[in-house]
C-alpha positions as CSV (number, residue, x, y, z in Angstrom):
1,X,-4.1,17.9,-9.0
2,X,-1.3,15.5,-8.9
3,X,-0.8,14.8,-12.3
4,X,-0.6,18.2,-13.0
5,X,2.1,18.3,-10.5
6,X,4.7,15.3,-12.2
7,X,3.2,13.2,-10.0
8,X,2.0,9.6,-11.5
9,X,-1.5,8.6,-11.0
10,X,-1.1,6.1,-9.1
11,X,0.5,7.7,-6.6
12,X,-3.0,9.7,-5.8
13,X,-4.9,6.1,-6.4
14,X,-3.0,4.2,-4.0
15,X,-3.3,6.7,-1.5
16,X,-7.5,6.7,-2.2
17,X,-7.6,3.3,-1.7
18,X,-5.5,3.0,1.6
19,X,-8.1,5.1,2.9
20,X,-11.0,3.2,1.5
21,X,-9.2,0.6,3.4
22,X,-8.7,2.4,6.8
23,X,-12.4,3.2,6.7
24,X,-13.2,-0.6,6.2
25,X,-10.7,-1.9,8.8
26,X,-12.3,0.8,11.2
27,X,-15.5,0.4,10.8
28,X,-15.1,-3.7,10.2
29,X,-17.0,-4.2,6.7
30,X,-16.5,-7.6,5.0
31,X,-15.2,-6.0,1.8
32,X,-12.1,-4.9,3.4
33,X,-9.7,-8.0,3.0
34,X,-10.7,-7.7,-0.4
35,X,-9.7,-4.1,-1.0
36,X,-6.8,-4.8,1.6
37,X,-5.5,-7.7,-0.6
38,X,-5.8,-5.2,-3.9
39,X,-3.6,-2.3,-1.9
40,X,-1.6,-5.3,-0.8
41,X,-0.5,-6.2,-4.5
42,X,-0.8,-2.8,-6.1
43,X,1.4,-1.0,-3.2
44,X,3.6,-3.6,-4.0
45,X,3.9,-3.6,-7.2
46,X,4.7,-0.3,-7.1
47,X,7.6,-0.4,-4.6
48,X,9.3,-2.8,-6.4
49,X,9.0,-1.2,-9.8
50,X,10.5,2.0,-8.2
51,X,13.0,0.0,-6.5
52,X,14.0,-1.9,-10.3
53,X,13.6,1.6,-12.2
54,X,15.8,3.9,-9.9
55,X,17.1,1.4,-7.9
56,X,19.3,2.7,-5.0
57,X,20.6,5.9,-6.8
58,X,19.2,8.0,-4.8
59,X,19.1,6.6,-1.0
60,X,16.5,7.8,0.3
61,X,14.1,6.8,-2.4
62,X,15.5,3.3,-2.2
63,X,15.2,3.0,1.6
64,X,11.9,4.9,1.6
65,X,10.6,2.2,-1.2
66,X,11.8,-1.1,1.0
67,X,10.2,0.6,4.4
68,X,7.2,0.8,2.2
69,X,7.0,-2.2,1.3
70,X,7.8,-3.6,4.5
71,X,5.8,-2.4,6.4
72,X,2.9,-2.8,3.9
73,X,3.5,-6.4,3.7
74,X,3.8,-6.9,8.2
75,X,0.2,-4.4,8.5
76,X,-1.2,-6.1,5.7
77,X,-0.6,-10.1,7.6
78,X,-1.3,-8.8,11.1
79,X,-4.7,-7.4,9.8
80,X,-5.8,-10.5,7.9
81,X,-4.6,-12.4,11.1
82,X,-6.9,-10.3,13.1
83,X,-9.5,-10.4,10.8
84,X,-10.1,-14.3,10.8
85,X,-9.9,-14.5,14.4
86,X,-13.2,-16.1,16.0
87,X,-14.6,-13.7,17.8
């Protein structure tokens, strides 16, 4: 239902694959780095578009788009840290 809501699609696909993600991390398949790495790039990707397009106009979009990206880019290390830690 999001696009029928003036949401873009992407919004709805980014947040399917953070969960396809979560459920990897969680349950420790080897194709998570992979998709982790994809959410990685397009979750970037989209926060800095956002951030180019509307810029700082309105603040709490801005701030909202560099906390997501932030924070995306710190979870998305520490995990890939984890992950190639011999166990």
């Amino acid at each position: 239902s999001l696009p029928f809501t003036q949401y873009a699609p992407q919004l709805g696909l980014l947040g399917v694959i953070s969960l396809a993600v979560a459920y990897g991390i969680f349950t420790n398949r080897g194709w998570a780095p992979w998709l982790l790495f994809i959410l990685f790039v397009a979750a970037t990707t989209f926060s800095m578009y956002t951030l180019i397009v509307v810029g700082f106009t309105p603040v709490l979009i801005g701030l909202s788009m560099v906390g997501y990206v932030v924070l995306t880019w710190v979870f998305a290390i520490y995990l890939l840290l984890i992950r190639r830690k011999p166990s």
